[in-house]
KOLLOVO-221103 format. One record per residue (C-alpha): x, y, z; residue in three letters. Coordinates in steps of 0.02 Angstrom, whole numbers, plus 50000, padded with zeros to 5 digits. Layout:
% KOLLOVO-221103
XYZALA ...
***
This chain:
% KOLLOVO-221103
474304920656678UNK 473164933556757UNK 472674947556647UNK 472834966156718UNK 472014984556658UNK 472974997356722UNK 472265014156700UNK 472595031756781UNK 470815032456873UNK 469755016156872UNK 468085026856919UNK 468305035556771UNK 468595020656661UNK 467185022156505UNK 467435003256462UNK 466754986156526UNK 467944970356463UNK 467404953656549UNK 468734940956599UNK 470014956256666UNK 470524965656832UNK 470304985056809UNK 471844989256919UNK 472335009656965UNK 473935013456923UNK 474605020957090UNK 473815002457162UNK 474934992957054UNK 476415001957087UNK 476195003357249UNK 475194987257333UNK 476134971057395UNK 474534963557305UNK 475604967057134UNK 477294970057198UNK 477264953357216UNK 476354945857086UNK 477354932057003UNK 476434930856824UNK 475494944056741UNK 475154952656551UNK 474974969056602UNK 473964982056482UNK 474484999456520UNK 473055009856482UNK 473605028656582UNK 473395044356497UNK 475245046556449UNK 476785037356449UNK 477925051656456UNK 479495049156515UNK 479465046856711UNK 477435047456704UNK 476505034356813UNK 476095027356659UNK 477975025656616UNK 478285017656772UNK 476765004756752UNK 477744997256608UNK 479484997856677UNK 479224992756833UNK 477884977656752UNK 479494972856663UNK 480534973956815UNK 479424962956921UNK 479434948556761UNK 477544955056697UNK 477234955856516UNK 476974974156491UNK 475904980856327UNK 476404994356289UNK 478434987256331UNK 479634999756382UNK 480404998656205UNK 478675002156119UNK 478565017156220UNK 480065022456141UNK 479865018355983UNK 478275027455965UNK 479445043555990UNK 480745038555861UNK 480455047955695UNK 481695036155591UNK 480745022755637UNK 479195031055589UNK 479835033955422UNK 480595015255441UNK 479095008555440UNK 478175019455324UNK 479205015255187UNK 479084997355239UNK 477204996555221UNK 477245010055063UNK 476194997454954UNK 474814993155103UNK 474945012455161UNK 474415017154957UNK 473255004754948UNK 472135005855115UNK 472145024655098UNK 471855027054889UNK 469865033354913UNK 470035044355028UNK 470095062854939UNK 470655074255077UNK 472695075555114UNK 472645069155298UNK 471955054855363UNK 471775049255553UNK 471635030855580UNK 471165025855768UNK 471735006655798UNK 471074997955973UNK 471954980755994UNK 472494979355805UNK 470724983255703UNK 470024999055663UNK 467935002455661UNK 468155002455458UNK 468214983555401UNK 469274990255242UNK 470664997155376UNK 470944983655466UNK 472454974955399UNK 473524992855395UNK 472864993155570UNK 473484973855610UNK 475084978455556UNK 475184996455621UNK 474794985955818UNK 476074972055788UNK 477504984355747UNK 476924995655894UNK 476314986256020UNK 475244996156093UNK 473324992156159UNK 472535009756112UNK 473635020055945UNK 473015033955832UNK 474175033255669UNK 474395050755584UNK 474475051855382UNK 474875066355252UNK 474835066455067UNK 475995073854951UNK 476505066554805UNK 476005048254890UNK 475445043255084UNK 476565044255193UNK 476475041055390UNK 476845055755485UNK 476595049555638UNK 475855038355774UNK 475595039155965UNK 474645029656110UNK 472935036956154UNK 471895035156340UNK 470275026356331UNK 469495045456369UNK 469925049156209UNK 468825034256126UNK 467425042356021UNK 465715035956150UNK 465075028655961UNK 466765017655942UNK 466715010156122UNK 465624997256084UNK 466834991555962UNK 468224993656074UNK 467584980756197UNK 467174967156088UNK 468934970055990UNK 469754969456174UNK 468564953856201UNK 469404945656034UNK 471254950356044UNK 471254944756229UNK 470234926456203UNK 471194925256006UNK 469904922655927UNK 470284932555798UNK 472034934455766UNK 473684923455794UNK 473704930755993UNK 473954916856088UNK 473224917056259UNK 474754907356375UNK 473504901756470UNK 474344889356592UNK 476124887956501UNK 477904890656630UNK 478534903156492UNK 478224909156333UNK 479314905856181UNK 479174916355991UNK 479994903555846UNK 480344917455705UNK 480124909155554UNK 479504912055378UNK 479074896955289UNK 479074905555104UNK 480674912055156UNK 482364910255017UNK 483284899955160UNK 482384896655312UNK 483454886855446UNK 482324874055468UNK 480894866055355UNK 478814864055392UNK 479324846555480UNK 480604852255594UNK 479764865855651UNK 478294855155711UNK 479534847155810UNK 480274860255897UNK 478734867155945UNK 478154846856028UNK 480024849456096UNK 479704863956190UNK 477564860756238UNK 478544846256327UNK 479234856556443UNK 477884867756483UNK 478254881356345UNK 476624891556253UNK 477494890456072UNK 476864904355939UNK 477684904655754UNK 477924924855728UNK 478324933655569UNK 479284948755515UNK 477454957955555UNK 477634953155747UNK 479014964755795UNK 478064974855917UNK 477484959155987UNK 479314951256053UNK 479034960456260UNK 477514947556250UNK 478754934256262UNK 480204925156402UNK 481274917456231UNK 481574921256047UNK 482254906255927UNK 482564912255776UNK 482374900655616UNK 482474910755468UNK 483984918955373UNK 484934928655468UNK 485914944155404UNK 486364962855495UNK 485124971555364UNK 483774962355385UNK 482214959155497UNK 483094943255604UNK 484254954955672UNK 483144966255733UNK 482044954655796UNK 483784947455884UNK 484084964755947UNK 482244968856021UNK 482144953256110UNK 484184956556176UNK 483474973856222UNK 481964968456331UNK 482714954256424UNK 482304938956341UNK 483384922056323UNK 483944925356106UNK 484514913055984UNK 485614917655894UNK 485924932655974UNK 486304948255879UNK 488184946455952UNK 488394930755878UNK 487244934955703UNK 488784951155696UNK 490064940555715UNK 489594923955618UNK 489014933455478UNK 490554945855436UNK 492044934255356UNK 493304947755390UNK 493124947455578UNK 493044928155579UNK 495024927755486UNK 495374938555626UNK 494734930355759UNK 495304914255693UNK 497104920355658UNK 497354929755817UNK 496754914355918UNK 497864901555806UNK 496464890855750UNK 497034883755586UNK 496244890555420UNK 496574888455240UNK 497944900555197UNK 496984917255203UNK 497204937455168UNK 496114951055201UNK 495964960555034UNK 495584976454980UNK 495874986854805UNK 497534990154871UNK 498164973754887UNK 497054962154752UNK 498224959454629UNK 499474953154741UNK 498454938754789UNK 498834926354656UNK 500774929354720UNK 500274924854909UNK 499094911054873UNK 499154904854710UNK 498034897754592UNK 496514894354605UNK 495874901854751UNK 494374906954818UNK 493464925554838UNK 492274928054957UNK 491144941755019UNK 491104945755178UNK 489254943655219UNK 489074925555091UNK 487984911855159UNK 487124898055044UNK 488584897854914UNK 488344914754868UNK 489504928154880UNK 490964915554854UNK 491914913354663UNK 493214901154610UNK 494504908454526UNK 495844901154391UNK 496704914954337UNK 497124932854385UNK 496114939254260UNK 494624932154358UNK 495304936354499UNK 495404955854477UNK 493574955254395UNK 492834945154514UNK 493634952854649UNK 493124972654590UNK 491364968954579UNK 491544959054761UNK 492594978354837UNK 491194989454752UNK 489874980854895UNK 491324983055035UNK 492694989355059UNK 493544971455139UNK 493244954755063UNK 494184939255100UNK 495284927854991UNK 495744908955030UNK 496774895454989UNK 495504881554889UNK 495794866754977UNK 494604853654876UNK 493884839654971UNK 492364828054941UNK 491504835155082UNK 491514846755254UNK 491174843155424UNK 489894853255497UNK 489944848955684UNK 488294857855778UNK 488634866355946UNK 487474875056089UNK 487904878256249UNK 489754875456222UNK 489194858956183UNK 489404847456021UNK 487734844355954UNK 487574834555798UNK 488974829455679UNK 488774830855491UNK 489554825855311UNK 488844839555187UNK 489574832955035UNK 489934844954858UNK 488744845854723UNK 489074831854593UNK 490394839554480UNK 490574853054579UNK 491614862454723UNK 490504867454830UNK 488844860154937UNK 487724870654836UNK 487824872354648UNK 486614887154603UNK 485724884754426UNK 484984894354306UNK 483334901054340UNK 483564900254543UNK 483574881854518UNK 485094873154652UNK 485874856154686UNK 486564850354830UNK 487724836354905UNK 487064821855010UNK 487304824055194UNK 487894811055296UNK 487434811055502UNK 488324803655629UNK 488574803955800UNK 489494817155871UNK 490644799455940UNK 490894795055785UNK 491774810855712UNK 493564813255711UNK 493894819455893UNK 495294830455820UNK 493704839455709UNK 492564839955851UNK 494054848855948UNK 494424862455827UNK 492494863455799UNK 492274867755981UNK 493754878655996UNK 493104889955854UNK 491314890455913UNK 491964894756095UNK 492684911556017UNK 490974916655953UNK 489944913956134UNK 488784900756209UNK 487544900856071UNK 486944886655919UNK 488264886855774UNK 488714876255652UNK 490504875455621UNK 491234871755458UNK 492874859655465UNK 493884852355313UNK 495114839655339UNK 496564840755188UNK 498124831855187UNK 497774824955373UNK 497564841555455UNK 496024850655505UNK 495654867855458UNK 493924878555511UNK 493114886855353UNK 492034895755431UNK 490664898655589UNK 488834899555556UNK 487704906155662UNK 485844899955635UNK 486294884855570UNK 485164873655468UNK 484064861955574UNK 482874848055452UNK 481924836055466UNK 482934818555405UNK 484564827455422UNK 485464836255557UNK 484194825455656UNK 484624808355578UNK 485434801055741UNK 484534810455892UNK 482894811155809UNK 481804819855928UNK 483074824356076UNK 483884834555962UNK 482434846555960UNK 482134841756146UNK 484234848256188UNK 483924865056112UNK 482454867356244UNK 483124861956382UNK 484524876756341UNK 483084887456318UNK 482344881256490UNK 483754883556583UNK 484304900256522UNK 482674905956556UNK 482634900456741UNK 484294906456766UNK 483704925256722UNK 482524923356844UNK 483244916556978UNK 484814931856943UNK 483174945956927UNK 482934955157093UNK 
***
């Protein structure tokens, strides 16, 4: 992938970085030379970035022509947004207090060139700072009151580079564009780049250490450069052609952002944040499910208004469950309608909806795995010994779980596979897990999960590696769909 400067005036350029072409800015916009360059990371170095600048246009039309632009279109925007600002200022409040304790006065300029500062003792604010705004050349802005706070932050021109930091500035430039130094991968001769989000000290990753590893072979089979990115990365998603996401997805946190940035600048998302909404909110799924007749256990949508009435609808016992529960959480058994109206208060005081289901007790659930409007993998997840769910959560965040049970996707019940399909066909064209009991002869869908889990030894049991290999391949092809569609 060749490796572009683009600056306003390349006479008046005051720095000398081996191993890159020092382009002008009206040359890339305007020559057939990069018009029609197929591959590029572009690093957009002009004075400004104002909107409808040349230096605006550098990165959108980079990202129209399939460049990796730094500074991306959506950095450039969030450097101007003043809730994300504060966003991220209260994010990093304990690194923020700590980086900046000695200093005595009540403002404090920090200069960051390609993620370091000149000051050893600043450089992990300023790692952070560069991976949430992705942007080569930043000065970040901070005021005192009662505690540091970041006021703000915006892109600077290499003109403005003190003459006794430049130095520095080359051989940081030299490191972040070799990575030597930090997690930066160079692409070097890779068809497309792919970002696995995934935090292995996470509460409920989607996939362990093992599987991972081979999803990462999986794609480096098919030409892919593969980088594991954290929740510190976020500024970082333009650099990429896919996002897989592997840790726990939920609307309020990181994952769907991360879902959302890489939606926003064009890259091939799973789960997408379509599919994270709608998987994750039970209320919308026992409409969905309802309107499109796909058999459920006996369900009502419940509020304050109508909670005591449930017992009288569904009987006893039945099952409560938030709308946002994943993991076994957010979901009570309950015997009585005393339980019932407790449980179910403390459930309406987080929102104002919550579901309530027929309990239909079986020894275990289907989970049949789709992508691509495909059936994947076909699972028994078994309860808990002596219990009525997969997951029995102990004391001290201590949890046991049911054997699973793999088979091929042949091998299940083609009337489960069916409904499976049907239900995952309502959400999109993305990797689910759908959740299927049979009771009494008859199949009902529990619920659609989005992000489903993917470990070693289990989901994988039959496929083995082509499991891993299949999710690629969708990867692959979505990928070279967008840009055969792009202009």
């Amino acid at each position: 992938m060749k490796t572009l400067i683009v600056a306003n005036n390349p006479n008046n350029w005051p720095l000398q970085i081996p191993g890159v072409e020092l382009v002008s800015a009206r040359a890339f916009l305007t020559d057939r030379t990069y018009v029609d360059l197929k591959r590029a990371k572009v690093f957009n170095l002009c004075r400004s970035y104002r909107y409808q600048s040349i230096g605006y246009y550098v990165s959108l039309l980079a990202e129209a022509r399939g460049h990796k632009a730094i500074p991306s279109i959506t950095t450039i925007q969030d450097l101007k947004s003043q809730t994300l600002i504060r966003f991220v200022s209260d994010e990093l409040d304990e690194l923020i207090q700590k980086s900046l304790s000695p200093i005595q006065s009540d403002r404090f300029v920090l200069s960051i060139y390609f993620g370091r500062n000149v000051a050893r003792r600043y450089d992990r604010l300023s790692s952070h700072l560069f991976k949430l705004f992705h942007s080569p050349l930043l000065r970040a802005y901070f005021v005192r009151t009662d505690r540091w706070q970041l006021q703000n932050i915006d892109p600077i021109s290499a003109s403005e580079i003190p003459e006794s930091h430049r130095e520095f500035v080359v051989e940081f430039a030299q490191e972040y564009l070799s990575g030597r130094r930090s997690s930066v991968r160079t692409f070097a001769q890779t068809r497309y780049d792919l970002a696995i989000l995934w935090d292995e000290n996470g509460e409920e990753p989607a996939s362990d250490a093992k599987a991972i590893r081979k999803f990462v072979r999986a794609a480096e089979s098919l030409d892919f450069g593969v980088e594991i990115i954290g929740r510190d990365d976020y500024g970082r998603v333009a650099e990429f052609d896919a996002l897989f996401i592997r840790d726990t997805t939920s609307v309020n946190h990181y994952t769907y952002r991360f879902a959302r940035r890489g939606s926003a600048e064009g890259l091939v998302v799973i789960d997408d944040p379509e599919s994270i909404l709608r998987c994750l909110n039970k209320v919308y799924l026992a409409e969905l499910l309802n309107r499109h007749q796909i058999p459920t256990p006996r369900t009502l949508v419940v509020s304050k208004e109508n909670l005591e009435s449930v017992v009288e609808q569904l009987g006893l016992p039945c099952v409560l469950k938030q709308p946002d529960s994943a993991f076994s959480q957010g979901v009570s058994k309950v015997d009585s309608q005393e339980a019932l109206i407790e449980a179910g208060l403390k459930m309406l005081d987080k929102s104002e909806l919550i579901i309530a289901q027929e309990f239909l007790p079986t020894d275990f659930d289907w989970r049949i795995g789709t992508i691509d409007r495909k059936p994947l993998y076909a699972c028994k997840y078994f309860m808990a010994r002596r219990h009525w769910q997969i997951i029995r959560n102990l004391e001290e965040g201590k949890r046991q779980e049911g054997r699973v049970e793999t088979l091929r996707v042949e091998e299940a019940p083609r009337k489960v596979v069916r409904m499976a399909m049907q239900a995952a066909n309502l959400i999109g064209d993305s990797l689910y897990g759908v959740d299927v009991k049979v009771s009494g002869g008859k199949c009902y869908v529990i619920e659609i999960n989005d992000n489903p889990s993917i470990e070693a030894g289990y989901e994988d049991e039959v496929l083995k590696d082509d499991l891993y290999l299949r999710i690629m391949a969708v990867f692959l092809e979505r990928i070279e769909r967008k840009k055969q569609a792009a202009p």
